[in-house]
MMTF fields as JSON, N, C-alpha, C and O atoms, coordinates in Angstrom:
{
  "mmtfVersion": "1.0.0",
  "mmtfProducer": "UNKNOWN",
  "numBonds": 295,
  "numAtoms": 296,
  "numGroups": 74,
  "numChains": 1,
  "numModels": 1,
  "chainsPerModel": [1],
  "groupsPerChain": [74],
  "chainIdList": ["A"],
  "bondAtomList": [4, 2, 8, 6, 12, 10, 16, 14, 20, 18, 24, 22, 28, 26, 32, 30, 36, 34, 40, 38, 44, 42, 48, 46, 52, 50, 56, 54, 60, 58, 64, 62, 68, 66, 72, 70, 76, 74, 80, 78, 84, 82, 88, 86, 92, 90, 96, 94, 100, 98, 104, 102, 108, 106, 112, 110, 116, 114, 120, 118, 124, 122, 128, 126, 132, 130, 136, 134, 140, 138, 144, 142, 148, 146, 152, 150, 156, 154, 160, 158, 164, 162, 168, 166, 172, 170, 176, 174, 180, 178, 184, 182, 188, 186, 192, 190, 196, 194, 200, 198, 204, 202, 208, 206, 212, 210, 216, 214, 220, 218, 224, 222, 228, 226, 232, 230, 236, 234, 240, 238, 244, 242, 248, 246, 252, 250, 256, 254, 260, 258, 264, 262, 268, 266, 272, 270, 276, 274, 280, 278, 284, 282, 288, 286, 292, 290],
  "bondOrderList": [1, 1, 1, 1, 1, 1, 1, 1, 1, 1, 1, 1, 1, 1, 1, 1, 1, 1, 1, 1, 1, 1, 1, 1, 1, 1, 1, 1, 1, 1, 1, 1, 1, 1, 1, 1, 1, 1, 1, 1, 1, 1, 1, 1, 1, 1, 1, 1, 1, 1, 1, 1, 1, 1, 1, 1, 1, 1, 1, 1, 1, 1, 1, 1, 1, 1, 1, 1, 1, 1, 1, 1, 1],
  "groupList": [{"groupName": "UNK", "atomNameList": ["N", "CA", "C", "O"], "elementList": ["N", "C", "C", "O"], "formalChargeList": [0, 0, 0, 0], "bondAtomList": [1, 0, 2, 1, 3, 2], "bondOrderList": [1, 1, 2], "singleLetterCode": "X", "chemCompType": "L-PEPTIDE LINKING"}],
  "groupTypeList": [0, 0, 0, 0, 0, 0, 0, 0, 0, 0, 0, 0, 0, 0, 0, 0, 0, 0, 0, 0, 0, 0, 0, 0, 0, 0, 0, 0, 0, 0, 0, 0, 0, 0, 0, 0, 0, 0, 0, 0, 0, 0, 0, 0, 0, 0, 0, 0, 0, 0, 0, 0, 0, 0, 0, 0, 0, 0, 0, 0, 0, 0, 0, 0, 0, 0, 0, 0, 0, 0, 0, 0, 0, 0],
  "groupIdList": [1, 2, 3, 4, 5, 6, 7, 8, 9, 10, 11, 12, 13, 14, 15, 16, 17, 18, 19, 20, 21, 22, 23, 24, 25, 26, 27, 28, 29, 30, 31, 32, 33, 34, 35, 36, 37, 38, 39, 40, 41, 42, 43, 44, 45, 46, 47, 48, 49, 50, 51, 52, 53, 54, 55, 56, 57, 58, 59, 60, 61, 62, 63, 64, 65, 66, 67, 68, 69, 70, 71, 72, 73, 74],
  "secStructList": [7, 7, 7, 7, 7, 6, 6, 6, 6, 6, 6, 1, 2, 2, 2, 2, 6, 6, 6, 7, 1, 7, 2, 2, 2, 2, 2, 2, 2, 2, 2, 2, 2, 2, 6, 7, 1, 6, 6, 2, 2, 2, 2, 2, 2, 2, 2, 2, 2, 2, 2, 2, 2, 6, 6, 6, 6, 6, 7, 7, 7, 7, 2, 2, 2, 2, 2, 2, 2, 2, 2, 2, 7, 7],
  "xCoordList": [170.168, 171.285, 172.494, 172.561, 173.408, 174.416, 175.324, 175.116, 176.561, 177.49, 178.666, 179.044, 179.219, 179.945, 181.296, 182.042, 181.6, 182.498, 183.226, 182.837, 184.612, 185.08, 185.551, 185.621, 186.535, 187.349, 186.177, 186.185, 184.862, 183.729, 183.487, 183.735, 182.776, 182.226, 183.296, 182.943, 184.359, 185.774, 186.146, 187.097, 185.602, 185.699, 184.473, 184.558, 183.01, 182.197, 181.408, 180.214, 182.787, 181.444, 181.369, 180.223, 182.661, 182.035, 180.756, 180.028, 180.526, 179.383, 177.927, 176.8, 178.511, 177.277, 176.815, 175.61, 177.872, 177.248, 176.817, 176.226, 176.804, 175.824, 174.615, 173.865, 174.349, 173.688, 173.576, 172.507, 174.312, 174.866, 175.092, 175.66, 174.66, 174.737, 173.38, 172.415, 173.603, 172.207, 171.938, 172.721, 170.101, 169.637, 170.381, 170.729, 170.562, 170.892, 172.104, 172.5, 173.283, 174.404, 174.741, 175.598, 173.658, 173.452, 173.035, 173.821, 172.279, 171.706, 172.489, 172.08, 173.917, 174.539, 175.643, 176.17, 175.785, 176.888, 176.156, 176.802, 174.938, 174.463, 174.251, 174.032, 174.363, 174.03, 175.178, 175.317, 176.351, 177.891, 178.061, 178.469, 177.648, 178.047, 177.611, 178.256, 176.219, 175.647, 176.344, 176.137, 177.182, 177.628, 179.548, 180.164, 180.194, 181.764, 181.703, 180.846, 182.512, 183.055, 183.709, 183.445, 184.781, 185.727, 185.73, 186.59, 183.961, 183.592, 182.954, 182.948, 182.366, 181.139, 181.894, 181.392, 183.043, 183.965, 184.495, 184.607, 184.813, 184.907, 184.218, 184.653, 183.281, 181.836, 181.37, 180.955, 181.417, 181.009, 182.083, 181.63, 183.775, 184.576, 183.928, 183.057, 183.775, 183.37, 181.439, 181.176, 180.792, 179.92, 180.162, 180.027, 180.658, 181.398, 181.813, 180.931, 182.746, 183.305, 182.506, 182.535, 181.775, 180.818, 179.766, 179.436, 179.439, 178.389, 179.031, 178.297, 180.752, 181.475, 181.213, 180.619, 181.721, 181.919, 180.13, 180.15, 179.115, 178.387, 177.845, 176.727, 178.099, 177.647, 179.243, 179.256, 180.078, 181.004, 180.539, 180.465, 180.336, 179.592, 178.66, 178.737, 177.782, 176.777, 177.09, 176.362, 177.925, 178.447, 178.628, 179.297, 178.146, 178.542, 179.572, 179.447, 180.259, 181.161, 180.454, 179.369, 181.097, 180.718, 180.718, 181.735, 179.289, 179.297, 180.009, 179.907, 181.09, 181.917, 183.573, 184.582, 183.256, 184.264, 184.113, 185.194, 183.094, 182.324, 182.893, 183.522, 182.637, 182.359, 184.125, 184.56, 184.715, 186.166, 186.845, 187.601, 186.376, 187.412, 186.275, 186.992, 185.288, 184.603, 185.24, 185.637, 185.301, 186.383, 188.019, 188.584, 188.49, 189.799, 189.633, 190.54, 188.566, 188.56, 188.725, 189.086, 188.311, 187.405, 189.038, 189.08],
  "yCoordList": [15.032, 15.269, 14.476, 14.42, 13.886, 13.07, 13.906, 14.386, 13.952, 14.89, 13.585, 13.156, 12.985, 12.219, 12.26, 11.437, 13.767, 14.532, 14.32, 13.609, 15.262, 15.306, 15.031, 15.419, 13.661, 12.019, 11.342, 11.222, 10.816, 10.289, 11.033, 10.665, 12.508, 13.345, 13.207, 13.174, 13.158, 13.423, 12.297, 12.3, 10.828, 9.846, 9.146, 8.179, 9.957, 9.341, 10.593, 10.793, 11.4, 12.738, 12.021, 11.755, 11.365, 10.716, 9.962, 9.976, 9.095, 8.214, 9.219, 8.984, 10.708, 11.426, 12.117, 12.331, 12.59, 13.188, 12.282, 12.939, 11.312, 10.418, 9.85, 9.193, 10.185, 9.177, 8.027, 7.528, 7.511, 5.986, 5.703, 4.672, 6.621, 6.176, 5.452, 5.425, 4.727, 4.555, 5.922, 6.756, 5.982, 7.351, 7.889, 9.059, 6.895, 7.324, 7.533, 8.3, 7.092, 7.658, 8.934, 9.714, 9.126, 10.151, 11.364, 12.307, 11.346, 12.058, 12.772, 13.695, 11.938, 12.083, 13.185, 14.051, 12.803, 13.678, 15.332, 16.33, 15.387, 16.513, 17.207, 18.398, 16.295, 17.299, 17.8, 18.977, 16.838, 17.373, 18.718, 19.713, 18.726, 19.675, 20.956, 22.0, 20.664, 22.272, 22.81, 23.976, 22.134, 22.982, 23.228, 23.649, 22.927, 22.753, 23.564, 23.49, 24.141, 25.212, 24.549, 24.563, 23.891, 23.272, 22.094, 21.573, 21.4, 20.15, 20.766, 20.659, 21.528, 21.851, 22.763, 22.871, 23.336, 23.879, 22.698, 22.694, 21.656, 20.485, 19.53, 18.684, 19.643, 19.358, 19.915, 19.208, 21.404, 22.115, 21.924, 21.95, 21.709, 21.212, 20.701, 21.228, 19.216, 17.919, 18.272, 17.928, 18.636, 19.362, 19.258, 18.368, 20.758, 21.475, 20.454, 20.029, 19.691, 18.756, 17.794, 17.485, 17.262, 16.366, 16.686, 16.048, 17.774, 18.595, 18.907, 18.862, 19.32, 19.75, 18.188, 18.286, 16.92, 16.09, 15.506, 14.99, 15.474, 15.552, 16.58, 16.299, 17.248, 18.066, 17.933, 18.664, 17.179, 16.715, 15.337, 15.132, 14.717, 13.348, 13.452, 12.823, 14.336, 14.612, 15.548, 16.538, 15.449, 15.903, 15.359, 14.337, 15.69, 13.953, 15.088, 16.257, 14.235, 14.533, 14.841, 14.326, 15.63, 16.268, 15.029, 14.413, 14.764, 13.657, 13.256, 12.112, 14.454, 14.435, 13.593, 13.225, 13.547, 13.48, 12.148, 11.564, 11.431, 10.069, 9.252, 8.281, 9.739, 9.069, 8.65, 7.541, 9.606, 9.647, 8.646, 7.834, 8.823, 7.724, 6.132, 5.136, 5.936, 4.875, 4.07, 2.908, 5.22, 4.679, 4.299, 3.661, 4.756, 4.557, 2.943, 2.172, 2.47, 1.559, 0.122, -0.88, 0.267, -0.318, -1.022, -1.93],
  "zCoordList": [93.956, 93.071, 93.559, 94.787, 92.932, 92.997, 92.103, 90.989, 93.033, 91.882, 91.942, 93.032, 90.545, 90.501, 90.706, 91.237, 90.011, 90.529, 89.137, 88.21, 89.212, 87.562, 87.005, 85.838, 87.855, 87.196, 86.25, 85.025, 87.485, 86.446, 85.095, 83.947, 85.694, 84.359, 82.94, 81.761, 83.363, 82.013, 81.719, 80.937, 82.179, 81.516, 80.831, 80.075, 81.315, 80.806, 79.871, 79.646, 79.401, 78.275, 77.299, 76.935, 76.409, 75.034, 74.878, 73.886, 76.335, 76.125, 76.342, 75.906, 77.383, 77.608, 76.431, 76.301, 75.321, 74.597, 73.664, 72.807, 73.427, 72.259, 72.716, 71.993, 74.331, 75.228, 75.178, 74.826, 75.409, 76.067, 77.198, 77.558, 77.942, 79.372, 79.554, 78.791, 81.06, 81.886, 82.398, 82.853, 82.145, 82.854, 84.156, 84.312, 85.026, 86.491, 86.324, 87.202, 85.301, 84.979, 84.413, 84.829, 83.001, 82.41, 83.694, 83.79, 84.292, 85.325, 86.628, 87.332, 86.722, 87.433, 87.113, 87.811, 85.756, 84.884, 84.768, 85.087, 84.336, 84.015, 85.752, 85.97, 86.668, 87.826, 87.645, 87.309, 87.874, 87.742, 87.018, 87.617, 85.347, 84.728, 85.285, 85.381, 85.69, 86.133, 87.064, 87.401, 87.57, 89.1, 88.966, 89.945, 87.779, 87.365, 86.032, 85.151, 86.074, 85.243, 84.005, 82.803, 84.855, 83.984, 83.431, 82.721, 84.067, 83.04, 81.898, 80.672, 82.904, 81.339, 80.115, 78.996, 80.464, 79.152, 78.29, 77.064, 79.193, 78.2, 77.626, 76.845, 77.96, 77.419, 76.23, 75.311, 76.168, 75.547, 73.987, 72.843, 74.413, 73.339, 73.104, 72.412, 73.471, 72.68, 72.096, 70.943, 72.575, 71.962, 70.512, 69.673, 70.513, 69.073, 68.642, 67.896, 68.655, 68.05, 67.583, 66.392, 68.376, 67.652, 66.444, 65.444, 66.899, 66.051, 64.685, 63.698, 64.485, 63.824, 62.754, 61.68, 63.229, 62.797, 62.426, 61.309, 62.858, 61.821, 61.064, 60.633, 60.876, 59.832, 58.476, 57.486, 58.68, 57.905, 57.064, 55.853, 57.901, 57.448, 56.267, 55.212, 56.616, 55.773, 54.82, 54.745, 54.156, 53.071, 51.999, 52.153, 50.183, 49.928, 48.403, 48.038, 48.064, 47.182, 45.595, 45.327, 44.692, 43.811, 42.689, 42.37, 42.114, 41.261, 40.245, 39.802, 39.588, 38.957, 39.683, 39.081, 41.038, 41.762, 42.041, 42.115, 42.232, 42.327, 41.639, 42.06, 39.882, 38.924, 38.637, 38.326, 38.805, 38.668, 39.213, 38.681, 40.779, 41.769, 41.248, 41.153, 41.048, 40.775, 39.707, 39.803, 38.189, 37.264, 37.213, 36.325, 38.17, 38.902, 39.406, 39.093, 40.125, 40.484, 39.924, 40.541, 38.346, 37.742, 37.217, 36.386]
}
C-alpha cells in the first residue's frame, strides 16, 4: 500500500472518479481514501455530483419544446 497522502488524493479525485488515472496512480488514491476521513467525504461529494450530473445529461427535452426552439431557429 502506498498512501499518497491528501494534497495528491484532492488534486487527483476529478481524474479518479472518471478513471483517468494510471492503475498505480488510481491504486494509490484508493489506498489513500480507505484510511482518511476527510478525503473520502470529499470524494463521496464529487461522487454525488458526478452521478447528479449524469443522470441530468440524460434527459432529453419535451418534443414540443424541440420543435419550438428548432423553429425559432429557422
Amino acid at each position: 500500500m502506498t498512501d499518497c497522502g491528501c494534497d495528491k488524493a484532492k488534486a487527483e479525485l476529478e481524474e479518479y472518479l472518471h478513471r483517468e488515472l494510471q492503475p498505480q496512480e488510481f491504486q494509490d488514491v484508493s489506498d489513500h481514501l480507505a484510511n482518511c476521513d476527510d478525503c473520502t467525504g470529499e470524494h463521496l461529494v464529487g461522487l454525488t455530483l458526478t452521478l447528479k450530473m449524469q443522470k441530468a445529461c440524460q434527459e432529453t427535452a419535451p418534443e414540443e419544446l424541440r420543435q419550438a426552439i428548432l423553429a425559432s431557429l429557422d
